[in-house]
N, C-alpha and C positions, 0 to 999 in steps of 0.2 A: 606434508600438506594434508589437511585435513575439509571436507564437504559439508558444509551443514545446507540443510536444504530448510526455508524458513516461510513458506508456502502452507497453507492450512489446507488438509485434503479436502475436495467436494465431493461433498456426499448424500444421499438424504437425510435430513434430521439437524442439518447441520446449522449452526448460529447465524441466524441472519439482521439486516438490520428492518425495524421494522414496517413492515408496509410493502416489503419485497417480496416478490414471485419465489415460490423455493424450488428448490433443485428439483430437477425431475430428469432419471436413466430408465429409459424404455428399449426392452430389449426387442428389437426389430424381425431379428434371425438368429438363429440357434448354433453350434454347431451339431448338435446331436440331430438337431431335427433339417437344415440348411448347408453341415457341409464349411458355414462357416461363421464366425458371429459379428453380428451388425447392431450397433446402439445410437439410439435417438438419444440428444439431450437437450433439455430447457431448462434457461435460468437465467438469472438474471445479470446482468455484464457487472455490477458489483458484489458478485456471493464471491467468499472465501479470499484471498488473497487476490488485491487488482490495484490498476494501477489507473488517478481520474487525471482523463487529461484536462486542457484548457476547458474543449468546449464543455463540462462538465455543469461548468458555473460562469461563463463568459460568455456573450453573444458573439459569434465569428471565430471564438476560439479554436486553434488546434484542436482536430479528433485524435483517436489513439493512431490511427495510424499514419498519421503528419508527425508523431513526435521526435523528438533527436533521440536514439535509444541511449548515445551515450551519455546522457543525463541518470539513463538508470543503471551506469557500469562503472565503477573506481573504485575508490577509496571510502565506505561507509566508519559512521563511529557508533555503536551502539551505547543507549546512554538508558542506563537504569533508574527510573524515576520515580515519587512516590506521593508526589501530591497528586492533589485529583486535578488540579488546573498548571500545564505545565506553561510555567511564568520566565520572563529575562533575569530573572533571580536564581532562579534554580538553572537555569540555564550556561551563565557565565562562570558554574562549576564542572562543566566538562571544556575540555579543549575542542573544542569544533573551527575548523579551519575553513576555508573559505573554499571550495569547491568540494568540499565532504556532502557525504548522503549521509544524513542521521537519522539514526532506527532509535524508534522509543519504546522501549521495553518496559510495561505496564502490570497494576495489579488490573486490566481490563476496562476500568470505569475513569479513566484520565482522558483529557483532552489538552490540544496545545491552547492557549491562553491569544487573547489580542498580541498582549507584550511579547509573548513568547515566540509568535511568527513576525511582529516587528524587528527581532533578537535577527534571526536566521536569515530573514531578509537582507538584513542590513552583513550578515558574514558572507552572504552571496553562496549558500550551496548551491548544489545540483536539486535533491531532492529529499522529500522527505518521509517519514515511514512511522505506520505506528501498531500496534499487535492487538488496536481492538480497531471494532467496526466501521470507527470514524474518526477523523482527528478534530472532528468540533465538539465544541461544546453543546449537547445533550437537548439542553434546555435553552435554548436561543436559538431563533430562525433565520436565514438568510444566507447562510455558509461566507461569515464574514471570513475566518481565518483560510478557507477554502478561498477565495477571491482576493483574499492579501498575497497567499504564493504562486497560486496559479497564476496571476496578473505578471507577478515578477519572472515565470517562466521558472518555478520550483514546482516539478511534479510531484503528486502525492502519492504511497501507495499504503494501503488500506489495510488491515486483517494479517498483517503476517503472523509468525508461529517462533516467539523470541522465548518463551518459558525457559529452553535448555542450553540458551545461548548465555555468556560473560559478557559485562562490560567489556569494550575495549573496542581496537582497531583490525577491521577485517576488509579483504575485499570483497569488491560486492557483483552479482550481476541479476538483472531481473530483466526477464522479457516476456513481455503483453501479449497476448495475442492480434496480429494484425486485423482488425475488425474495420471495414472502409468507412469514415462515417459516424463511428461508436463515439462516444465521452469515455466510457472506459473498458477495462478490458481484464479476464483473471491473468495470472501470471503466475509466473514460476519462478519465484527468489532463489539465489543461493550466498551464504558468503565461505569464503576460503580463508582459514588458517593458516600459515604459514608454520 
């Protein structure tokens, strides 16, 4: 059995999307100087790997911490893709099954497609996953494909770290941080090899 951890570290300097607060580690206490060390942090609840809930883009929505976790724990497929708009075309050439989380493994600059969340809706996953900052489209406002899964109660999660990952079929688990109230939250993926 093998760990891949698929969480992008936070750090300063680190890619954000833009218009976001960035990270900020304020060291509080020392140990050299306190005995023992103490760090403040700021940032913003989508830097680095996160996971958006409902209320993200829903009015009434589930916050992060109402969610079912195990929406973010089974069976994921990662799926290596290459256009820049991932479409029901390109879609119905991986096997994704009907309670799978699918991780899309990107050259960074892809987004899922209208069709493409109509596709996955319609196979009825858990959730869904992508390795750049957003799973919309770039250039259009509204966060339609955002509001096509969340509506259906497919979480999204954001910024994973798939560069050194294969195609294939892994288990998956990702937990949020419990934030009361939040739309979303960083997280800590992992998937297992077998």
């Amino acid at each position: 059995m093998r760990i891949i951890d698929v969480s992008t570290t936070i750090e300063d300097g680190m890619r954000l999307y833009e218009g976001d607060p960035e990270f900020k580690l304020k060291k509080i206490k020392t140990v050299t100087a306190d005995g023992t060390e103490l760090s403040e942090i700021s940032m913003c609840a989508h830097a680095g790997t996160h996971v958006d809930a409902p209320a993200h883009y829903l009015k009434g929505g589930q916050t992060i911490d109402e969610i079912e976790l195990g929406k973010l724990s089974g069976t994921a497929i990662v799926c290596e893709v290459a256009d820049k708009a991932i479409d029901a075309a390109e879609l119905t050439e991986h096997e994704i099954l009907e309670g799978d989380i699918v991780l899309f493994k990107t050259d960074q600059n892809t987004y899922l497609s209208q069709s493409g969340a109509d596709y996955l809706v319609a196979k009825k996953i858990k959730a869904c996953g992508i390795d750049s900052l957003s799973i919309e489209d770039p250039y259009t406002k509204g966060g339609k494909t955002h509001k096509k899964l969340l509506s259906k109660g497919i979480l999204i999660i954001e910024g994973l770290n798939l560069k050194n990952v294969k195609s294939g079929r892994y288990s998956f688990q990702c937990l949020p941080l419990k934030i009361k109230g939040c739309e979303a939250a960083p997280a800590r993926c992992i998937l297992v090899e077998d």
